[in-house]
C-alpha positions in Angstrom: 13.6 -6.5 55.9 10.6 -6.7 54.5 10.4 -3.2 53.2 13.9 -3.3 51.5 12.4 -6.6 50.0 9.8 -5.2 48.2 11.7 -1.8 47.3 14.4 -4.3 45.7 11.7 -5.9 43.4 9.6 -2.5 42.6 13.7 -0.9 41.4 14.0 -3.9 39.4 10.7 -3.8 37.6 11.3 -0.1 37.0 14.3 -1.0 35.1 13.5 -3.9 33.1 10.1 -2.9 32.0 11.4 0.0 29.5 13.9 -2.7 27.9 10.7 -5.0 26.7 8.6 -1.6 25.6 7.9 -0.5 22.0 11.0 2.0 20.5 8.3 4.6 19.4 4.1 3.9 19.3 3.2 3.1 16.1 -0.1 4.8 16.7 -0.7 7.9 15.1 0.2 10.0 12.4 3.3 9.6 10.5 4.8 10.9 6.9 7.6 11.0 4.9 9.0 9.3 1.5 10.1 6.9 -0.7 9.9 4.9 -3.9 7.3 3.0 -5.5 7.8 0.7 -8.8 4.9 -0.7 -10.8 5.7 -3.7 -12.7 7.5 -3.2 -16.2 8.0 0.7 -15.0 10.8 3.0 -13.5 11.0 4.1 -9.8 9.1 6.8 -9.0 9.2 9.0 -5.4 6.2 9.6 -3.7 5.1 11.5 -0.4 3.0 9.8 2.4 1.3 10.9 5.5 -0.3 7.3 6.9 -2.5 7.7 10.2 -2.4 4.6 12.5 -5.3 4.0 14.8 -5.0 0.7 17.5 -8.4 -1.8 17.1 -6.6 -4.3 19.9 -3.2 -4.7 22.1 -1.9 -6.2 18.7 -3.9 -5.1 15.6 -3.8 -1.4 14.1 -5.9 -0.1 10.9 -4.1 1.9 8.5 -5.5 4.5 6.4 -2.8 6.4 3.9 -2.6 9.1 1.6 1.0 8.8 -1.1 1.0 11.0 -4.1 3.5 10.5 -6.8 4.4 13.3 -10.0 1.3 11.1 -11.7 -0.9 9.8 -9.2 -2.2 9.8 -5.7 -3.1 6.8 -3.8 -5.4 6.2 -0.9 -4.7 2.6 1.1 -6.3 1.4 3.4 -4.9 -1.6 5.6 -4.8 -3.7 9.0 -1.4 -4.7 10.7 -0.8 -7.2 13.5 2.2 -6.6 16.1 4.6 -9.7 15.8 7.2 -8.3 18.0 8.3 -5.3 19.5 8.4 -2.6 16.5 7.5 -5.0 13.7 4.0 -5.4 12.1 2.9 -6.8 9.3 -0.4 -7.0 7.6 -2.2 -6.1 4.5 -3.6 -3.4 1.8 -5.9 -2.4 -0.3 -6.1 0.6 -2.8 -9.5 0.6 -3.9 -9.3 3.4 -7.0 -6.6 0.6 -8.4 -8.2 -2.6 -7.0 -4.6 -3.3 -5.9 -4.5 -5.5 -3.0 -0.8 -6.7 -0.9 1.3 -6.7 2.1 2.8 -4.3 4.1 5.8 -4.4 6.7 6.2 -1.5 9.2 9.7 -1.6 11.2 10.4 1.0 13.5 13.8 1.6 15.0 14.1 4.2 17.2 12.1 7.1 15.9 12.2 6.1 12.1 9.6 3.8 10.3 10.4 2.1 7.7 7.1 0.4 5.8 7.9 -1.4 2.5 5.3 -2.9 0.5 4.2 -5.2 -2.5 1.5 -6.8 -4.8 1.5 -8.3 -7.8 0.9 -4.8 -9.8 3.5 -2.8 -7.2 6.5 -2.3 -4.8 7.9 0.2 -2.7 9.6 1.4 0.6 8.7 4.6 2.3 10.6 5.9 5.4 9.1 8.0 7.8 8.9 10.1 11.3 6.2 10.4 13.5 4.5 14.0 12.5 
């Protein structure tokens, strides 16, 4: 009885566990694209590849390279993990001196980080590379 006890509770952890864990990592290297708008300026697309390393459980540091027709921009960040595939956090871009926050969902195997300052906006989508 005690056997089928303890089999009954080990099946049931086996089968919750995977609904309460992460969609995809966020750790690791990621890249895709999106749009970015400076202030009083049209859209413009740019390419990223952003490498996520984990500091803690909860905290990542962010380190990305975007490149536009014009420009390319290397950010550097920290995110916290509020919830299961959501973290939020901030940047800098030091050859601008552009500071901000940053918003990383991921559903499934798509991340979707948008981002904004006072000097810029944008959304990039990405998959894990």
């Amino acid at each position: 009885m005690r056997i089928l006890f303890w089999l009954t509770v080990l099946l049931s952890v086996a089968f919750v566990a995977p609904l309460h864990a992460d969609p995809t990592p966020l750790e690791g290297t990621w890249s895709g694209s999106g749009t970015m708008q400076r202030m009083d300026d049209p859209p413009q697309k740019l390419t990223c590849r952003i490498n996520y390393r984990r500091e803690t459980d909860k905290v990542f540091r962010v380190a990305a390279k975007c490149v536009t027709i014009s420009s390319t921009i290397n950010q550097t960040g920290q995110l916290l993990k509020v919830n299961p595939g959501v973290y939020v956090g901030e940047f800098y871009v030091a050859s601008y001196d552009i500071s901000g926050r940053l918003r990383v969902v991921i559903d499934d195997t798509v991340q979707t980080m948008t981002f904004k300052s006072l000097r810029a906006q944008g959304t990039v989508t990405l998959t894990k590379s």
